[in-house]
C-alpha positions as a Markdown table, in Angstrom:
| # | Residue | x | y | z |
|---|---|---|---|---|
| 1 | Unk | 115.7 | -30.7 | 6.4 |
| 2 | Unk | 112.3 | -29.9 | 8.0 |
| 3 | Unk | 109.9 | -29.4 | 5.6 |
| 4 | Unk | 106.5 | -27.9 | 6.6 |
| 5 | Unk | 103.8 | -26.1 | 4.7 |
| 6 | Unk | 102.5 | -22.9 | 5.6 |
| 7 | Unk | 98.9 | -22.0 | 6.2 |
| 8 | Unk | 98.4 | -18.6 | 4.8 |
| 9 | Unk | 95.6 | -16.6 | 3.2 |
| 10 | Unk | 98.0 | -15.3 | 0.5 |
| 11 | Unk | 97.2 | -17.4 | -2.8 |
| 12 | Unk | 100.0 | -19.9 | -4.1 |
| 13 | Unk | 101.8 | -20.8 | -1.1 |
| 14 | Unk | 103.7 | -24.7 | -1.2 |
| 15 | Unk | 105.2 | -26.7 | 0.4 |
| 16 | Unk | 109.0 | -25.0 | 1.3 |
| 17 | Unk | 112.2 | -26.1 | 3.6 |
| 18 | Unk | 111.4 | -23.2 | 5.7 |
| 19 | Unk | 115.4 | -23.6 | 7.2 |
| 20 | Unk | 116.7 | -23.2 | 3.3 |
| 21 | Unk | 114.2 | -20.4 | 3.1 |
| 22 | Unk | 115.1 | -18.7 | 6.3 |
| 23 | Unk | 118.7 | -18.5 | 5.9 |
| 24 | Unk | 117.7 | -16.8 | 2.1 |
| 25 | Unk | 116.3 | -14.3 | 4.0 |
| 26 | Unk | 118.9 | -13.6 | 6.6 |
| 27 | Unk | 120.8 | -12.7 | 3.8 |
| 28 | Unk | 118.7 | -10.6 | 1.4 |
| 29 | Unk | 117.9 | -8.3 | 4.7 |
| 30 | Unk | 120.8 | -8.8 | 6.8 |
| 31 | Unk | 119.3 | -10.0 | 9.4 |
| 32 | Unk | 120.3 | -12.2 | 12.6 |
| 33 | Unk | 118.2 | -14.1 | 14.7 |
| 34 | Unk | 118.6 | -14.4 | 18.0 |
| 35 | Unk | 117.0 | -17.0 | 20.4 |
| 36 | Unk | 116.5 | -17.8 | 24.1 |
| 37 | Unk | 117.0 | -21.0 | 25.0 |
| 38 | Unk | 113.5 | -21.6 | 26.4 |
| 39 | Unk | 112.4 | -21.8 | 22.1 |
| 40 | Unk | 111.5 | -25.0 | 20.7 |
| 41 | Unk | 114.3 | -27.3 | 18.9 |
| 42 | Unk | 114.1 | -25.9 | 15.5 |
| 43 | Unk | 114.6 | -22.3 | 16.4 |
| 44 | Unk | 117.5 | -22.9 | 18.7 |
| 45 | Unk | 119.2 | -24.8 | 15.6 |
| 46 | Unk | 118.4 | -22.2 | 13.2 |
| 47 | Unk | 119.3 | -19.2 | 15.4 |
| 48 | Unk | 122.9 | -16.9 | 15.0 |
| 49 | Unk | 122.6 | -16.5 | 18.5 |
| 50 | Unk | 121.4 | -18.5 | 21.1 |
| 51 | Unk | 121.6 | -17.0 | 24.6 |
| 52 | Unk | 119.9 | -16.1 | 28.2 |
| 53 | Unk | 118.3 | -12.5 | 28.9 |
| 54 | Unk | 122.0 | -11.3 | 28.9 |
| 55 | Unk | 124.0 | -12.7 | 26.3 |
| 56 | Unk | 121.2 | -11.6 | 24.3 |
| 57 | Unk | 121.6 | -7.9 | 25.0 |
| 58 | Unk | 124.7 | -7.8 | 25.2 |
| 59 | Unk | 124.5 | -9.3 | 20.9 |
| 60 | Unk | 121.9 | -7.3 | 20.3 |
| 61 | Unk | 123.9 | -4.2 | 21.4 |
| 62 | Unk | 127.1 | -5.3 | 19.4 |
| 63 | Unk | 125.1 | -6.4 | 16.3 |
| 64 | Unk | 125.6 | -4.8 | 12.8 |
| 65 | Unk | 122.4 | -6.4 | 11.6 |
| 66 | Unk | 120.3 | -4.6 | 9.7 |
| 67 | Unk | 116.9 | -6.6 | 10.9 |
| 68 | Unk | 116.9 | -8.3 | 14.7 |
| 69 | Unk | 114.7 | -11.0 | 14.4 |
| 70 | Unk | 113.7 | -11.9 | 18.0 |
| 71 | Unk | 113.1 | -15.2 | 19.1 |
| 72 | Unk | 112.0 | -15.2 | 22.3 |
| 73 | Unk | 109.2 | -12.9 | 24.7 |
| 74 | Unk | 107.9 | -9.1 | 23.7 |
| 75 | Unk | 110.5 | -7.5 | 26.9 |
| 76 | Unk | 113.3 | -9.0 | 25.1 |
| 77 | Unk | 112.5 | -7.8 | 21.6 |
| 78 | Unk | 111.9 | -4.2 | 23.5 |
| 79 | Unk | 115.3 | -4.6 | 24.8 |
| 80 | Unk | 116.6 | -5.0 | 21.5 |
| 81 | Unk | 114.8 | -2.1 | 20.1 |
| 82 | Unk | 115.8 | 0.0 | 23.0 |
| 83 | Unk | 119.5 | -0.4 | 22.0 |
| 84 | Unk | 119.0 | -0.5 | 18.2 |
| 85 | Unk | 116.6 | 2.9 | 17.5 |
| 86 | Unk | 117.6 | 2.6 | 14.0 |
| 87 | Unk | 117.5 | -1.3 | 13.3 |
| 88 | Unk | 114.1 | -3.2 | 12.6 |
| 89 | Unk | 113.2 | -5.2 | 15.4 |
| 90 | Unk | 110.7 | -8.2 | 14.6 |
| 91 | Unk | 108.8 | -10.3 | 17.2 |
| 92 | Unk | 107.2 | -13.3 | 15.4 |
| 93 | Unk | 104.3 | -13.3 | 17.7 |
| 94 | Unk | 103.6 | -10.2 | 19.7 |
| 95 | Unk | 101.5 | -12.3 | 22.0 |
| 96 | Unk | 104.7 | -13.8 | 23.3 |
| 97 | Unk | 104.6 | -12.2 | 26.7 |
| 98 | Unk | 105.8 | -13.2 | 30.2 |
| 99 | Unk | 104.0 | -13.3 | 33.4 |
| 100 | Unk | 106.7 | -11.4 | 35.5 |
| 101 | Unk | 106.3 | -8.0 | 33.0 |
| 102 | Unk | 102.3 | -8.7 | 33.1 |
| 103 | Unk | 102.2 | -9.2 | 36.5 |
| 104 | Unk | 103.9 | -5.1 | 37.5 |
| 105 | Unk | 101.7 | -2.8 | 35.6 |
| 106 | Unk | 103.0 | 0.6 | 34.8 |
| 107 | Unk | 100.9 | 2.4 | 37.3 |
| 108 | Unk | 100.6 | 0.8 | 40.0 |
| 109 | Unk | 104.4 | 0.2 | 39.9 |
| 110 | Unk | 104.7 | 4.3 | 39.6 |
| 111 | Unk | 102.9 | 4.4 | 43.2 |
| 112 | Unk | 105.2 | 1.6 | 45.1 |
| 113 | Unk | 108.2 | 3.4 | 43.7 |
| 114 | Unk | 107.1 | 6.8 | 45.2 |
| 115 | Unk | 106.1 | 5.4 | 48.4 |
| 116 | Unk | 109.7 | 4.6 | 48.8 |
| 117 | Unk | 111.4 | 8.0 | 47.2 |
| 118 | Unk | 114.9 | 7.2 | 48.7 |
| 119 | Unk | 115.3 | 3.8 | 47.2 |
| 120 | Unk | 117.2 | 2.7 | 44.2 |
| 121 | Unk | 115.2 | 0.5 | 41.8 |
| 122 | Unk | 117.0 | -2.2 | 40.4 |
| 123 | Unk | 114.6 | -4.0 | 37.6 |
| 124 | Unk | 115.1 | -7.5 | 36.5 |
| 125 | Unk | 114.9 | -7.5 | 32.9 |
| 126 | Unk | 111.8 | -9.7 | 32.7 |
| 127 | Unk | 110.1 | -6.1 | 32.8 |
| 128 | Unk | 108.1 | -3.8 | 29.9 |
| 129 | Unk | 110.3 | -0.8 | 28.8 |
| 130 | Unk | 107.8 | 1.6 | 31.3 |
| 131 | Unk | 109.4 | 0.3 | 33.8 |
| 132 | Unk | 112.7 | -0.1 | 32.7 |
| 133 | Unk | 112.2 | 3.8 | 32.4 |
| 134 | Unk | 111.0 | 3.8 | 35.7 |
| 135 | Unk | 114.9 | 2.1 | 36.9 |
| 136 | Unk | 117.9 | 3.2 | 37.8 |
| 137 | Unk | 119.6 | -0.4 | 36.5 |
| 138 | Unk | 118.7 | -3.2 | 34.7 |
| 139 | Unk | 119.9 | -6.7 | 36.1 |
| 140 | Unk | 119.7 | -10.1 | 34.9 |
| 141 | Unk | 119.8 | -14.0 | 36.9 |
| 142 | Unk | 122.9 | -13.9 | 35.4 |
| 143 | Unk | 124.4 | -10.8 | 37.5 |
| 144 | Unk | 121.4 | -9.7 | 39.9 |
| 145 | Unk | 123.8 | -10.6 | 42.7 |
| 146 | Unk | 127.2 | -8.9 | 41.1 |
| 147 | Unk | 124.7 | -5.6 | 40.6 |
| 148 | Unk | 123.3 | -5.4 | 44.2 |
| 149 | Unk | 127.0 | -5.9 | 45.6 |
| 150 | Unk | 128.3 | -2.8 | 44.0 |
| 151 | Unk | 125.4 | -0.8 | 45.5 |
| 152 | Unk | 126.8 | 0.9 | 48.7 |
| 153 | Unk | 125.5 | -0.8 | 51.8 |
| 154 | Unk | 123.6 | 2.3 | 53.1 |
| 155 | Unk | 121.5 | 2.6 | 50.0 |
| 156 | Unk | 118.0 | 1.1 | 50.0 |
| 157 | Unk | 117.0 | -1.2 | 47.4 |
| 158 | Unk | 113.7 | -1.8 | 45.5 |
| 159 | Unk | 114.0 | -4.9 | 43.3 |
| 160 | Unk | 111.1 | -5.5 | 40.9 |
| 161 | Unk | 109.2 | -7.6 | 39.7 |
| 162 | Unk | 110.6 | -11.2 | 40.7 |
| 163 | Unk | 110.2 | -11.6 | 44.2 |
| 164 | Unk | 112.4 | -15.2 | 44.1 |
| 165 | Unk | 114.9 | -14.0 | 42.5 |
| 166 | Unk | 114.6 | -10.9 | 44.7 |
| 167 | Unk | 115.0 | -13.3 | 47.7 |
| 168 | Unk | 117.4 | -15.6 | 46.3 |
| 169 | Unk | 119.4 | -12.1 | 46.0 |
| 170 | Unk | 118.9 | -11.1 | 49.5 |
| 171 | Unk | 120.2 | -14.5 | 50.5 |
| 172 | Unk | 123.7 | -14.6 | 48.9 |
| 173 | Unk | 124.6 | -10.9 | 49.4 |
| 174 | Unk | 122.9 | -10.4 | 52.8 |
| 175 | Unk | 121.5 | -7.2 | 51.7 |
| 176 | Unk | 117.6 | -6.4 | 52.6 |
| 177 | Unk | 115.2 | -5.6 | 49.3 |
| 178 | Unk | 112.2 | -4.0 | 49.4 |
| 179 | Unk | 110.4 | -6.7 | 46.4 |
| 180 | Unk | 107.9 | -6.4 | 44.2 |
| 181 | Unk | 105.6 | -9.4 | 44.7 |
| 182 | Unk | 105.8 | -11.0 | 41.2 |
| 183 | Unk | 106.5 | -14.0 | 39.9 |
| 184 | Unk | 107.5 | -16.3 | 36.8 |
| 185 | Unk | 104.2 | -19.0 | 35.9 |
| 186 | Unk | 106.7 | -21.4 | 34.8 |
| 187 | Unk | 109.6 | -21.3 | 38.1 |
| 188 | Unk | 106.6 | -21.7 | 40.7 |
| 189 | Unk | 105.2 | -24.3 | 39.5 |
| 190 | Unk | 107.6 | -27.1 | 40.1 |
| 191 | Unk | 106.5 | -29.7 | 43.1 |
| 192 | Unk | 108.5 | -30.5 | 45.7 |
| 193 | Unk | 106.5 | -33.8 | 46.5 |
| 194 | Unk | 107.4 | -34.7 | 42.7 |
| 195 | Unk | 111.1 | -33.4 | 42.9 |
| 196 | Unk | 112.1 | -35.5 | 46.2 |
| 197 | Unk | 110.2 | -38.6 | 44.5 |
| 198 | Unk | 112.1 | -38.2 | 41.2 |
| 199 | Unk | 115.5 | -38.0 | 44.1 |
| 200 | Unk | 114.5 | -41.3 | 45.3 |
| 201 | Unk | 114.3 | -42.7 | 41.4 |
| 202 | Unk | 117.4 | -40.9 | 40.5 |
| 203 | Unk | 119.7 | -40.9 | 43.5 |
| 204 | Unk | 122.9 | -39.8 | 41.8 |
| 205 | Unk | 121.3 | -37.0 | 39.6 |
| 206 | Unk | 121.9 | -33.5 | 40.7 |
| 207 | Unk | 118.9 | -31.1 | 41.3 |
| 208 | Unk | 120.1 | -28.1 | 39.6 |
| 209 | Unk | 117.6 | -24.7 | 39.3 |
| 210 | Unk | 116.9 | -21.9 | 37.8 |
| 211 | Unk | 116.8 | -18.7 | 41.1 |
| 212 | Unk | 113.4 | -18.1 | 40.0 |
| 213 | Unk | 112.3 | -21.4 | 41.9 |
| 214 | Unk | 110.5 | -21.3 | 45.2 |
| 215 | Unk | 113.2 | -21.7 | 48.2 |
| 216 | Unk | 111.2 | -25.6 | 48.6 |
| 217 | Unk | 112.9 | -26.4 | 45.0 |
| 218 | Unk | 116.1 | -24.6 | 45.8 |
| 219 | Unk | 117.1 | -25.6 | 48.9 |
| 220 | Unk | 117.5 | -29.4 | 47.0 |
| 221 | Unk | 119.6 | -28.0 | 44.5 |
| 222 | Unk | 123.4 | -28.5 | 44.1 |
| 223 | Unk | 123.6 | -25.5 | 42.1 |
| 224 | Unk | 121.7 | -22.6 | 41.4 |
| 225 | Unk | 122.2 | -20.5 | 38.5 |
| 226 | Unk | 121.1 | -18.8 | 35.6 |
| 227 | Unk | 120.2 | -20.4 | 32.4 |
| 228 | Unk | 123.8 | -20.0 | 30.6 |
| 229 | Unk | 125.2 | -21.1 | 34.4 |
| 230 | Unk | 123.2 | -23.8 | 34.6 |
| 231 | Unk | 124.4 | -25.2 | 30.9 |
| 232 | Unk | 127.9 | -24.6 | 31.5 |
| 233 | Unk | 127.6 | -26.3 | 34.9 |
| 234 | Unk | 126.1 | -29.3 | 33.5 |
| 235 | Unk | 129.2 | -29.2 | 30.6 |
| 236 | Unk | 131.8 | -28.9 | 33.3 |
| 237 | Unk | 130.4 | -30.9 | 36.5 |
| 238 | Unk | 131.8 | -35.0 | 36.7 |
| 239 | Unk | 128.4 | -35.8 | 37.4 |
| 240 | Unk | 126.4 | -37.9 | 34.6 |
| 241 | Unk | 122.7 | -37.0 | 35.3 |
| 242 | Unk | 120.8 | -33.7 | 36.1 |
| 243 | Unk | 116.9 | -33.3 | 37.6 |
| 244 | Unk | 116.6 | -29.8 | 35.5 |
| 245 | Unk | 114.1 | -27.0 | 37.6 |
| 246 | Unk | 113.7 | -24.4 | 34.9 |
| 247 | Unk | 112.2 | -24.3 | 31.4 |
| 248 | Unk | 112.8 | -27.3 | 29.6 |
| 249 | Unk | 113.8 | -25.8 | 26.6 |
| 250 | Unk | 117.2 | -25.5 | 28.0 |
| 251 | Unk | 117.8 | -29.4 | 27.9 |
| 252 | Unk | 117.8 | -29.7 | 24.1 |
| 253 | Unk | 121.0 | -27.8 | 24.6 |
| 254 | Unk | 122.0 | -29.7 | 27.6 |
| 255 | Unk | 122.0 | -33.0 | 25.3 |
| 256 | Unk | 123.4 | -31.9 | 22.3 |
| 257 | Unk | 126.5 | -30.6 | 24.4 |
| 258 | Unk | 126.4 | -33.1 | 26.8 |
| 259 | Unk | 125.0 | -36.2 | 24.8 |
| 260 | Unk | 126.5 | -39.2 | 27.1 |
| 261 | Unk | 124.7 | -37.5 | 30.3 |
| 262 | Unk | 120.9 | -37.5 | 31.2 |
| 263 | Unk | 119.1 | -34.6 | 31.8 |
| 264 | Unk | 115.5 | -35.1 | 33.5 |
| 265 | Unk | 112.8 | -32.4 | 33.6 |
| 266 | Unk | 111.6 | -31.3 | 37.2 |
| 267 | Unk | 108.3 | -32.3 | 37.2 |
| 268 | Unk | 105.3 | -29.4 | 37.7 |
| 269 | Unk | 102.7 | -29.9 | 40.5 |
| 270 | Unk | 100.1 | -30.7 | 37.9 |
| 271 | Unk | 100.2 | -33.5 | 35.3 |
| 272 | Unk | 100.4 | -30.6 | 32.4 |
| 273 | Unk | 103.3 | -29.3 | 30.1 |
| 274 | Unk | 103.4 | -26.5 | 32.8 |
| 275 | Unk | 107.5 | -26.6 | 32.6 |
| 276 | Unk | 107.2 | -25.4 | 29.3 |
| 277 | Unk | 106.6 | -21.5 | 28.9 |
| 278 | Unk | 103.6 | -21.1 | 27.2 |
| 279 | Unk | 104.5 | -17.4 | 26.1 |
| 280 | Unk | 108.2 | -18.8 | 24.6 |
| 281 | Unk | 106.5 | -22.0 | 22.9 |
| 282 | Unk | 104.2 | -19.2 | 20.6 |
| 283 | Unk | 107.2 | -18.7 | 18.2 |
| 284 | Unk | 107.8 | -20.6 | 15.4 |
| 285 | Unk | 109.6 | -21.4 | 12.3 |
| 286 | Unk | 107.2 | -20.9 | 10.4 |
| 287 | Unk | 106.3 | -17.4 | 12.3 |
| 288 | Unk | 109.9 | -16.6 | 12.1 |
| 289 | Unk | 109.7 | -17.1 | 8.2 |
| 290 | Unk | 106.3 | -15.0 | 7.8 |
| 291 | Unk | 107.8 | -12.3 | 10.0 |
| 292 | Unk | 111.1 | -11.8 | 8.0 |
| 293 | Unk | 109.2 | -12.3 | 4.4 |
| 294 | Unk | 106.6 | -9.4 | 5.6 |
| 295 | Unk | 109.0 | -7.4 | 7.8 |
| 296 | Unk | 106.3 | -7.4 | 10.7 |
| 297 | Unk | 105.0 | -7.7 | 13.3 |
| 298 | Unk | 107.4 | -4.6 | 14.4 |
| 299 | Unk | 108.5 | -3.4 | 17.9 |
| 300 | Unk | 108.2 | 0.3 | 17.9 |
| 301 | Unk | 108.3 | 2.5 | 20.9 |
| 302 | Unk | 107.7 | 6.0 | 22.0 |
| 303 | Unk | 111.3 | 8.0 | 22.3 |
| 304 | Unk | 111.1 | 9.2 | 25.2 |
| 305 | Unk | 110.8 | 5.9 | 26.9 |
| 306 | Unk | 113.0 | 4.3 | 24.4 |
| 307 | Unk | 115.9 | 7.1 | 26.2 |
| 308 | Unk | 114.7 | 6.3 | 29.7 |
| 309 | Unk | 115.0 | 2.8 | 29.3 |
| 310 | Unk | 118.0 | 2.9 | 27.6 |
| 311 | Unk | 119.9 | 4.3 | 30.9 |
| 312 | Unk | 119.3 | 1.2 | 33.0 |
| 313 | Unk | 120.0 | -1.2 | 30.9 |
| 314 | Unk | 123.6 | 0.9 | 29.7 |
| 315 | Unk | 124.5 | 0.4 | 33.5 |
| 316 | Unk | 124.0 | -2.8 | 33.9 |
| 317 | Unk | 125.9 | -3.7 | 30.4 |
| 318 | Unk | 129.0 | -1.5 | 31.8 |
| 319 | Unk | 128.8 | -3.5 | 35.7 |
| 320 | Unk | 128.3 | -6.8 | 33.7 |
């Protein structure tokens, strides 16, 4: 058991197996955890749930929790709280944010949407609840391409904020988006001059990627995929080694399901832990405990975009 001690201004705190001391917890408020697979080791372990940006929803919807304890970024904790009203939504670290809901402010995303008043807006969930409320669906990497095919072919799209997952869209249903130009820090950062010499090094791994790569990384991969695709491809594929382009969180998983193959981390263009989401790495266990013993930090939002952004993502649950 991990045992780790816990720096705190409150008086008389020891040293504690913060896994034996989580679980307590769980218990004593009902609470579930759910994690993203882009957390550190320790919090994928210790999570009920372990999921991508769908599977999540889709648990936090069915969940009969009491407390959601979120272990991931500040949209998905929203998301949660958008479908529980009633339910106590903790974020360990409210500063766990993402680039792709920082990079489409509220405003100026109000204006691009009513410069093109005829067009549906289809939101990748990487998004604040503002704009949520500003959707007409929700989408995921996991079913951004199922969504935009059951979209009649005469209505125009705008899909926000990921413009490579936008195009990557585009590309497999042959349908023309009007995108947002935003993009994930950790997906565009992967070199191709690194990627083509890690081929040479590796020649019978398979590239596999995440669609919020650059078309230079994708157009190497074997598969392309969602987080949850790209595990169960990597369960189910006869091959024994995997170059990885997403956040390489994912790989702990990978391995532990897969422990005779080899997973290897596409490189990023600088020599830096840039593969690594700097927003997801801010949780931690002990954040986790501190946030269940104290019951904060909470997720509140204002109703009325609680309801709006509860619409969107209700459709996209009932085309999933």
């Amino acid at each position: 058991m991990l045992k780790a001690v816990l720096e705190s201004n409150v008086p008389n705190y020891k040293a504690i197996d913060l896994i034996e001391s989580i679980q307590d917890l769980k218990k004593k408020l009902n609470a579930v955890i759910l994690a993203h697979y882009y957390q550190e080791p320790d919090i994928q372990d210790v999570a009920d749930y372990l999921g991508d940006s769908l599977g999540l929803s889709q648990q936090a919807q069915a969940t009969t929790a009491d407390v959601i304890v979120f272990a991931g970024v500040h949209f998905m904790a929203e998301t949660a709280k958008i479908l529980n009203p009633g339910k106590l939504v903790l974020l360990p670290d409210l500063e766990a944010g993402c680039s792709l809901a920082q990079g489409c402010p509220a405003n100026e995303f109000a204006q691009f949407k009513a410069t093109y008043s005829d067009h549906l807006v289809i939101s990748y969930i990487n998004c604040s609840a503002e704009i949520k409320a500003m959707s007409d669906i929700i989408c995921t990497s996991s079913n951004a391409v199922k969504i935009v095919e059951q979209i009649p072919g005469d209505q125009p799209i705008i899909f926000a904020p990921d413009r490579n997952l936008g195009r990557y869209v585009m590309k497999m249903t042959g349908r023309k988006l009007r995108l947002w130009d935003g993009s994930c820090i950790v997906h565009e950062t992967f070199s191709q001059r690194k990627l083509i010499e890690l081929k040479l090094e590796y020649p019978q791994a398979q590239v596999i990627a995440h669609p919020e790569c650059e078309e230079v990384i994708l157009q190497y991969a074997s598969f392309i995929g969602s987080t949850s695709a790209l595990l169960k491809y990597t369960q189910q594929s006869p091959s024994q080694s995997f170059i990885v382009a997403t956040e390489s969180g994912i790989l702990h998983q990978m391995q532990k399901l897969s422990p005779d193959k080899q997973f290897i981390p596409s490189p990023p263009i600088d020599n830096c832990a840039c593969n690594e989401c700097p927003y997801m790495r801010l949780n931690t266990l002990e954040k986790i405990y501190m946030a269940m013993e104290n019951k904060q930090p909470e997720i509140t939002l204002a109703e009325n975009i609680r309801e709006l952004a509860y619409k969107p993502i209700e459709r996209m649950l009932a085309m999933s």
